[in-house]
C-alpha positions as CSV (number, residue, x, y, z in Angstrom):
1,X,-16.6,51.6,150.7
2,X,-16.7,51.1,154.5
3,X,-17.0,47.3,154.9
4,X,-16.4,46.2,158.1
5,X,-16.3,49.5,159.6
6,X,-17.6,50.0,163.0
7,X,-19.2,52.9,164.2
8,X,-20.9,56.4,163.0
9,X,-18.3,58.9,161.6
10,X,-20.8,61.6,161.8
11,X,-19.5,63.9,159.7
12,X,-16.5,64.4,161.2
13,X,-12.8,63.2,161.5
14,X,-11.9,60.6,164.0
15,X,-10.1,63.4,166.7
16,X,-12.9,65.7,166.8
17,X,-15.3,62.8,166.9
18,X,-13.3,61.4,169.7
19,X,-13.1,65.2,171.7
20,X,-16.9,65.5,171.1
21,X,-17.9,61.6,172.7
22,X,-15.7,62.6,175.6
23,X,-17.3,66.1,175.5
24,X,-20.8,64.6,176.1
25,X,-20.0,61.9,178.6
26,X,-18.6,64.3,180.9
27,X,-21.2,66.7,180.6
28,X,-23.9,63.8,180.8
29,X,-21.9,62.8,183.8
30,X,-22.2,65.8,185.6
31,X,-25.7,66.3,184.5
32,X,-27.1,63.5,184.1
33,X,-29.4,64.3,181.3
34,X,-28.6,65.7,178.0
35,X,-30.6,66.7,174.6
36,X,-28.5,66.2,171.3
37,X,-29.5,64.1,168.1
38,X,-30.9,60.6,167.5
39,X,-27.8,59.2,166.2
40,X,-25.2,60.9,169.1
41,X,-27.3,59.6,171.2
42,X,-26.8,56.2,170.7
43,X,-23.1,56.3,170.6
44,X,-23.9,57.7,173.9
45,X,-25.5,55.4,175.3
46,X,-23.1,52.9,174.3
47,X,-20.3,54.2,175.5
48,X,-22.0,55.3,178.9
49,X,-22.8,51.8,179.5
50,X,-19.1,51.1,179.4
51,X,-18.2,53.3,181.8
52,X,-20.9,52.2,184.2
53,X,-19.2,48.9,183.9
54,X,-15.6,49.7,185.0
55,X,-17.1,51.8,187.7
56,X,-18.8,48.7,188.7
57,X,-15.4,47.2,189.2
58,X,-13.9,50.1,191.1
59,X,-9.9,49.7,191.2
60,X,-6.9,51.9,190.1
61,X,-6.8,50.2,186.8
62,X,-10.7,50.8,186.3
63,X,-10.6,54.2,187.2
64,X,-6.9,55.0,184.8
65,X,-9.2,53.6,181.9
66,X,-12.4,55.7,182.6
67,X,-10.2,59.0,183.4
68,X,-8.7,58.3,179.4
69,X,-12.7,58.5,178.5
70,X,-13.9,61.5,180.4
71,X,-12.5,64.7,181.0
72,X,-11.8,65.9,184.3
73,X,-10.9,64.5,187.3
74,X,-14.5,65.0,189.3
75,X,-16.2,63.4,186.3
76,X,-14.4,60.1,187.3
77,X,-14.8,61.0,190.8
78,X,-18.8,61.2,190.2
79,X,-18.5,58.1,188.4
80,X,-17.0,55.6,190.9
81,X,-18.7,56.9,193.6
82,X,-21.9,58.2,193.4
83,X,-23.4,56.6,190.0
84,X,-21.3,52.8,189.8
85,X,-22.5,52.5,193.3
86,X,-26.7,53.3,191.8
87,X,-25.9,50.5,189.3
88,X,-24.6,47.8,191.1
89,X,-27.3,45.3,191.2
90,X,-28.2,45.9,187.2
91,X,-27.3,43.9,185.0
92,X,-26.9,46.6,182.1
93,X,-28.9,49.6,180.7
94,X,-28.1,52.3,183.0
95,X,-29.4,55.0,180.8
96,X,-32.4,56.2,178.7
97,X,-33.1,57.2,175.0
98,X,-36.1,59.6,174.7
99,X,-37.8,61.0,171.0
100,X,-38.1,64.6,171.5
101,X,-38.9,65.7,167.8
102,X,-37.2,67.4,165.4
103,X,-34.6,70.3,165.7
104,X,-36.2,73.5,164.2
105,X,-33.5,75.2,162.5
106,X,-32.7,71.8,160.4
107,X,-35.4,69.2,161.0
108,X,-32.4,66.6,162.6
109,X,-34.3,64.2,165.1
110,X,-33.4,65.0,168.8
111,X,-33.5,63.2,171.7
112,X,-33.1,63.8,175.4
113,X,-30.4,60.8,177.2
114,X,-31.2,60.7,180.7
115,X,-29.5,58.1,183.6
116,X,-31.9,56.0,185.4
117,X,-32.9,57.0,188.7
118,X,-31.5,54.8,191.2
119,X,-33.4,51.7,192.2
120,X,-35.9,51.7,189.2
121,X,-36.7,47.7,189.4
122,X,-35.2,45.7,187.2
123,X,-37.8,44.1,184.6
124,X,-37.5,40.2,185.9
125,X,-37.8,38.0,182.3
126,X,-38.3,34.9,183.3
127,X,-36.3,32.5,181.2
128,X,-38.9,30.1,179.0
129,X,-38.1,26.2,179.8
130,X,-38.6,24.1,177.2
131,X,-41.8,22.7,177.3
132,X,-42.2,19.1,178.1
133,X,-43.1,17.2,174.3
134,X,-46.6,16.4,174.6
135,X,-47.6,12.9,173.1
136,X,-48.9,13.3,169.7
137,X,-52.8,12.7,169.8
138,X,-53.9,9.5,168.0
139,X,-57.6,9.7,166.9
140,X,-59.4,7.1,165.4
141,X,-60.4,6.8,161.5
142,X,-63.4,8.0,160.6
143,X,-66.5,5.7,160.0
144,X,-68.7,6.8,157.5
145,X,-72.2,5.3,158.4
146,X,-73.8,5.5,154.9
147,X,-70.7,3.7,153.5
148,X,-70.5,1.1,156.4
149,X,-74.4,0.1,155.9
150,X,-74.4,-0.1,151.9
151,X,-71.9,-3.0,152.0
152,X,-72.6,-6.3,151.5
153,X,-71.1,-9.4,152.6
């Protein structure tokens, strides 16, 4: 049982899972698009994100932890320079999932990952106020004329 387990093992043990993440980040680095499966994908993503982040912050101690993610010093380079500094006014989602289909040879979903291009505008959700209690609407009883005319006093 894996209670409480974080995280996709993907068929794989935890060093060659760990190689293969840092694999792909460099490569989607450098690239800045890559096609694999659904579920890679969205490690991806989530670990891309990351990244972005300590890029955002840009010191030695930033850059010590990002070089221990990627491989290769021009991969970190790339990342504090060129795509922290794209990011910088975005609050978070700095890259892209898209549904290609389904691998041929074994049917897996793939997807393509691709950074955003730099200065897509951010989506601006306003935040929803609470809305001002509205006095509950009082209306008067009904007066059934048949009834009101039959009585007698």
């Amino acid at each position: 049982m894996r209670h409480r387990k974080f995280g996709k093992r993907l068929n794989m043990g935890p060093a060659h899972r760990k190689a293969m993440i840092r694999n792909m980040l460099t490569s989607l680095i450098e690239h800045e698009e890559i096609q694999t499966t659904d579920t890679r994908c969205k490690i991806l993503k989530r670990e891309f994100d990351r990244l972005v982040t300590l890029g955002k912050k840009d010191s030695v101690h930033a850059r010590r932890l990002a070089a221990t993610k990627v491989f290769g010093k021009d991969a970190v380079q790339k990342l504090f320079n060129e795509l922290a500094p794209r990011y910088q006014g975005r609050p978070g989602g700095y890259s892209r999932i898209y549904k290609i289909g389904q691998r041929r040879g074994d049917g897996a979903p793939v997807s393509l990952i691709r950074l955003l291009p730099e200065g897509e505008a951010v989506p601006n959700r306003a935040r929803k106020t609470p809305a001002e209690p509205e006095a509950p609407k009082v209306e008067a009883a009904p007066v059934f004329a048949s009834w009101a005319n039959n009585v007698t006093i």
